[in-house]
N, C-alpha and C positions, 0 to 999 in steps of 0.2 A: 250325611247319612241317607241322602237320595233312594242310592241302589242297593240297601238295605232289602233283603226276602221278608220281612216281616217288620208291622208299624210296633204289634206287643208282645210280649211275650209271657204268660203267665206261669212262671216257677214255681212248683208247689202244685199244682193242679191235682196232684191228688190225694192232699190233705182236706180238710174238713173246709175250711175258709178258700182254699185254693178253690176247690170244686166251685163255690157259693161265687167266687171272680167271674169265674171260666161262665157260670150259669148265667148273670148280669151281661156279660159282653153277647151270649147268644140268644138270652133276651131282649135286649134293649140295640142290636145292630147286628145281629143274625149270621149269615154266612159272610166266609171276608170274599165274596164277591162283590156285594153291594156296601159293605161298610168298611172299617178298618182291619188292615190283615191281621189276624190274631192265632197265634198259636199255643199249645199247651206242653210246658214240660216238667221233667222229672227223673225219680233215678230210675225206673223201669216200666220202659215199653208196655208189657203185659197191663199195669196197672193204670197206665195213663189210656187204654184200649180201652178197656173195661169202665174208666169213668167217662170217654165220651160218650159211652153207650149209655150207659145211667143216666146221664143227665138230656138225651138225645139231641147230640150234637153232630150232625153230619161227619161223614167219613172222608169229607172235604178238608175237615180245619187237622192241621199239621201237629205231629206230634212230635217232640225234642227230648233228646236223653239227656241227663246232664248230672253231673252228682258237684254235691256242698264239698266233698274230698279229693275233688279232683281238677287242676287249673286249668290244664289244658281244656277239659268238656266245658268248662265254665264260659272262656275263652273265647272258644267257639260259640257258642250259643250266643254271647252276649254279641260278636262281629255279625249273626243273621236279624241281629232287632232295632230298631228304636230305642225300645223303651221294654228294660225289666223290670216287671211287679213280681215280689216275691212276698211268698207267705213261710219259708222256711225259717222259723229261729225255734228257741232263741235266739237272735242274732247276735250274741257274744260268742256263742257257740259253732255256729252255723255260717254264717255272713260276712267273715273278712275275705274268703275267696272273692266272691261273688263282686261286692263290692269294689275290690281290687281291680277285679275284668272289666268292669264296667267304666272304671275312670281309665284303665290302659287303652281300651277301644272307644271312648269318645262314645258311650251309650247312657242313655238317661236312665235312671234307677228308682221305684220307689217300693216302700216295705211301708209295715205295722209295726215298725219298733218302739219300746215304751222305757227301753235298758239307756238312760243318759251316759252313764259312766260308759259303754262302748259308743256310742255315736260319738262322745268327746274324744275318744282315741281315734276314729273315722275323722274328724275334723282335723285333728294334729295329724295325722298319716296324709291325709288324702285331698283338703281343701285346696290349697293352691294349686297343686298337680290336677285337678280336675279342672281348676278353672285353664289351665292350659288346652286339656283335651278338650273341653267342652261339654263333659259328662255332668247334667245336673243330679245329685244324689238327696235324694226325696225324703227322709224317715218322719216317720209318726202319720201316715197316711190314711189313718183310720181314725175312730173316736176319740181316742191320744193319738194325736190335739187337733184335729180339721173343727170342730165345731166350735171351738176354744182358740183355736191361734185364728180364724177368719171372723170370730164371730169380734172378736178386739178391733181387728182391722178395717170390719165394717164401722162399726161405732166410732170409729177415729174420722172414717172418712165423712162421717154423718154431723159428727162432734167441729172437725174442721168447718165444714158448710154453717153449720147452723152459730155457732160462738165464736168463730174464726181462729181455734188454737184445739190443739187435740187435749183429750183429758188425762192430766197429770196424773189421776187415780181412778182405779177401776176395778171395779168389783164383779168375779164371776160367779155366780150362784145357781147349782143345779138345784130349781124348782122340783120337777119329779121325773125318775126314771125306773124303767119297768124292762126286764135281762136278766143273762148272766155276763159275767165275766169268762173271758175264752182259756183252753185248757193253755194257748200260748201265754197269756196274760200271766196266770200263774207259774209256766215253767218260767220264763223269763224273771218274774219275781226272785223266783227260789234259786236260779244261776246267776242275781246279781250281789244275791245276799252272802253265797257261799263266794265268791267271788272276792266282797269286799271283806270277808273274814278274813284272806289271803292277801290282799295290798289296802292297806288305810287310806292309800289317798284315794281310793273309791267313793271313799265316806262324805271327802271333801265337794267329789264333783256333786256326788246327793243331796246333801244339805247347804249347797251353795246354789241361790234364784239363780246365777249368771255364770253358772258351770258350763253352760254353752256358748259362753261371748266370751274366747281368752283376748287378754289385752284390754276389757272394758268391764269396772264393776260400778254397776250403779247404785241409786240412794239403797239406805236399809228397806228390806221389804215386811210386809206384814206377813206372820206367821202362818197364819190361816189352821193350827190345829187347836186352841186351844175354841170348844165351844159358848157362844156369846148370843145375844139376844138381839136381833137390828130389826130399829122402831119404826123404819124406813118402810120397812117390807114388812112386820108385823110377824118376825118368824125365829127360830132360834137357828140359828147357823151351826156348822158341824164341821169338821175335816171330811177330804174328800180324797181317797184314796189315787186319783190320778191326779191331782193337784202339782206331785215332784217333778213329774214329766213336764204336764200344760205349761204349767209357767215357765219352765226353763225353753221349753222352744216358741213362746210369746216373747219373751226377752229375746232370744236370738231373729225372729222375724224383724224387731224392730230395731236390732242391729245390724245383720245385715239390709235392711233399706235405707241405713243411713240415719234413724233414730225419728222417724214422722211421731215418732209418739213423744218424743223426746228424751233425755236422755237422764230426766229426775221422775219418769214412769213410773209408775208403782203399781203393784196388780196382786191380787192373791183369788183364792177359787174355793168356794164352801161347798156344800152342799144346804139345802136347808129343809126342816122338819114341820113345825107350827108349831103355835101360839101355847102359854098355859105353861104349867109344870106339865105336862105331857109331853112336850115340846123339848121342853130342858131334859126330862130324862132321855129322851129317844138317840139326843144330842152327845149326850152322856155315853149310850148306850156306844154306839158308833168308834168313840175313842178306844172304848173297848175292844172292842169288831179288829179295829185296824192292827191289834197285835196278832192277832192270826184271821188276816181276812178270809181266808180261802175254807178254814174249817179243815176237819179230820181228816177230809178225802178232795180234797183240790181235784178241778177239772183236767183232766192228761190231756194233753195237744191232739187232738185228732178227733177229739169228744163232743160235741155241740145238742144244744137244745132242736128239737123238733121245727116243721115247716112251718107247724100255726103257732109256735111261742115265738120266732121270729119273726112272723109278721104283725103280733100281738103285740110286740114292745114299742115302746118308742121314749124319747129324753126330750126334757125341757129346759134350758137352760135362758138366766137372763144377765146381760152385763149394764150391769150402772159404774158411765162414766160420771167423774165428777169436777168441779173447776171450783178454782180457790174464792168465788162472787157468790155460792152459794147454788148454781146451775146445774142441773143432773137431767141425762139422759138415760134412758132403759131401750136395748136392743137384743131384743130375741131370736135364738137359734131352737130349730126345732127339728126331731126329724122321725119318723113313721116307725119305724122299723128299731128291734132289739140292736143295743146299740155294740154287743160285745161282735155280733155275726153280722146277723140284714145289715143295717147303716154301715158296718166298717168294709164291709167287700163291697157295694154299691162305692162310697169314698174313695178305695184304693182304684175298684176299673176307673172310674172317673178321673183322679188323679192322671193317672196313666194319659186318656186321652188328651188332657189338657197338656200335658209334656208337650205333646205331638206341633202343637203351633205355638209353644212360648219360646220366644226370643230371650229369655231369661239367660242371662250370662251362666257358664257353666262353676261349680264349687259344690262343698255341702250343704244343704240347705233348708228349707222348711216352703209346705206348702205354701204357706204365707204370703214368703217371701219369692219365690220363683213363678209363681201363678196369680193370685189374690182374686181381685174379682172375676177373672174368667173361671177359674174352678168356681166361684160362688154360683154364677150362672150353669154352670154344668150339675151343679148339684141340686138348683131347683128344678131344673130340665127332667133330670133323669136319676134320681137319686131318693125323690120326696124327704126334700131337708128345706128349711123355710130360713129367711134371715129377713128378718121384716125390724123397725123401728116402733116402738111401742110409747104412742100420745098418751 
């Protein structure tokens, strides 16, 4: 992919999270004179003008036409890049083209998707054929699951050094987070649910941890919805709305590396509350919550929160590995920024760049596992996301 006219290519550029891509790569490495060549495309010219203006981005950086409906534009766009980030889904919806073009020309791919039941159908379509082309195919490139599938793989590597075996069990607990959830977040919800009203084995890739590892089911895993009180942490724990996704592609990271975690791993993802009956109800409350998260009027795809509630958020998350002698580790991921918009477009450019020099063999895959600690570095560089081990 040498003579390739562009190292990226951002699809979507002028949606709500596209734009926020496009703004990061022109903030943090400016014109593709001096940095990496980066271009913006979409389904119409007029509109992709008009955001580089808004966002004041030189009349330098290139602009691409391309439509979700159409293979041939897809095609092409994906033969001028490196490397495609898109913000277009649902990608049940949206994204078998695009996908498709991308493993046919040998071009690296990475999205926000949080829909497991279509990435599983992307994996049976398109894994081995990609590892042929060479095309790495990226999904969950954003908050589902980069702070969650690296933040395990840090603590394994930390857990191997320190006790000599990685931890058999692992506990992910969002401490506190301050957001919204993005209007794709929600349509993608509401196109997997209507979806799997129309074929039940949907249901199965849902509520199966290792609906993204065909060929390998590991131990039984811990539920993670029912909420519980842990004397550990002194807090009531709670179900966690992106928990179906996280896990299912920390499972798959440590299948495709070959199981460093091993292959009796166990893992589940809470969120947590505090202490007291206060605690327990809020815990309570929450299960509630999750039968209509979104509310009366759910975010529509293109909708986002303001410049200072984005820069206002930010997530705490802590993972305790644990070993059958009684041994436990705590390793924190952190990151500045509202985690549905700021942190997940700062993640995906990021993403992106790191594609650019991983030797990572090509298939479908997960950050995890095609990047690992070079994305970790990229992200405390230029991202303000922290992964530190916690004495």
């Amino acid at each position: 992919m040498a003579d390739r006219e562009f190292d990226i290519i951002v699809y979507g550029a002028t949606g709500y999270t596209g734009r926020l891509v496009a703004e990061h790569f022109l903030r943090e490495y400016g014109s593709t004179v001096d940095g990496p060549k980066w271009a913006m495309a979409g389904r119409s010219l007029s509109k992709l003008e008009a955001v580089r203006d808004e966002i004041g981005a030189p009349e330098t950086i290139p602009l691409v036409v391309a439509d979700a409906d159409d293979r041939t534009s897809l095609e092409a766009m994906c033969k001028r890049a490196k490397v495609i980030l898109t913000t277009v889904g649902p990608y049940q919806l949206y994204g078998d083209g695009l996908v498709a073009a991308c493993v046919a020309t040998g071009t690296d791919y990475a999205d926000l998707c949080g829909e497991p039941a279509w990435m599983r159908e992307q994996i049976d379509l398109h894994h081995a054929v990609a590892g042929k082309s060479g095309s790495r195919i990226t999904f969950s490139s954003g908050f589902d699951s980069i702070p969650f599938d690296l933040g395990v793989l840090m603590l394994q590597k930390e857990g191997i050094a320190r006790h000599g075996s990685p931890a058999p069990r692992v506990r992910g607990r969002v401490r506190s987070m301050q957001g919204t959830f993005s209007g794709g977040t929600a349509a993608s919800l509401t196109a997997t649910m209507k979806a799997a009203a129309r074929n039940s084995g949907i249901i199965k890739v849902l509520n199966n941890p290792f609906g993204l590892t065909p060929g390998f089911d590991g131990p039984d895993q811990p539920g993670g919805m029912i909420p519980h009180y842990e004397d550990d942490l002194g807090k009531w724990a709670a179900p966690f709305i992106m928990a179906t996704i996280n896990t299912k592609n920390i499972h798959r990271t440590n299948f495709l590396l070959g199981h460093p975690y091993g292959k009796d791993f166990r893992y589940d993802e809470m969120m947590l509350t505090s202490p007291g009956e206060a605690g327990k109800a809020a815990a309570n409350a929450v299960v509630d919550m999750l039968k209509n998260p979104f509310g009366a009027k759910p975010p529509k795809p293109g909708e986002g929160p303001s410049k200072d509630e984005r820069e206002n958020g930010h997530y705490d998350v802590v993972f305790i590995g644990e070993w059958p002698d009684g041994q436990r580790l705590h390793y924190g991921v952190k990151g500045r920024y509202d985690p549905g918009y700021g942190s997940t477009s700062r993640m995906l450019a990021e993403t992106g760049i790191a594609l650019l020099t991983s030797d990572a063999k090509g298939g479908v895959g997960t950050p995890g596992a095609f990047l690992g600690e070079a994305l970790v570095e990229r992200l405390r560089e230029h991202a303000a996301l922290t992964f530190a081990v916690e004495e």
